[in-house]
N, C-alpha and C positions, 0 to 999 in steps of 0.2 A: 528468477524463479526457475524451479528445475520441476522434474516428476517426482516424487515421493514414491517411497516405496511401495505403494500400494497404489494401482494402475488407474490414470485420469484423475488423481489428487495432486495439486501442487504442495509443493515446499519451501518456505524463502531460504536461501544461503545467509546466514546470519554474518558469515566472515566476509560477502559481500556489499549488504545493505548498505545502502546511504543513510536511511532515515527520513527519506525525502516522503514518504506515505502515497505515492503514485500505485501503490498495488491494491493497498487499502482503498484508495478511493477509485479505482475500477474491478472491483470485487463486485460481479455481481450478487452473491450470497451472501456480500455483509458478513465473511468467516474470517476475513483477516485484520487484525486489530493492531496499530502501530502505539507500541508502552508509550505512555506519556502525554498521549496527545487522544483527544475526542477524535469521531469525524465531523464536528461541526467544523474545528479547529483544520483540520488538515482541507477540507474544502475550502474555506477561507483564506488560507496560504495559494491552493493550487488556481483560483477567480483571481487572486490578487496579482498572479503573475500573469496572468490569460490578459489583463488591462495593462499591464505595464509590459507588455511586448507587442 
């Protein structure tokens, strides 16, 4: 994530992204939305790996 242009808003770098939805799912304002996928879906992934490590 970087600063956006506009002072104390973030920006994702799209030419960085994994896709992994870790910003989504620590977004406290619920502003950032990963295409494709819910947040029920992307929490689901992130608990799933939380048991399996």
């Amino acid at each position: 994530m970087e600063e956006g242009p506009f002072a104390g808003k973030a920006q994702i770098n799209s030419v960085l992204c994994k896709g992994c939805g870790l910003c989504t799912a620590s977004c406290r304002s619920g502003a950032i939305h990963l295409k494709g996928f819910d947040n029920n879906q992307i929490f689901s992934q992130i608990f799933a790996l939380e048991e399996a490590v």
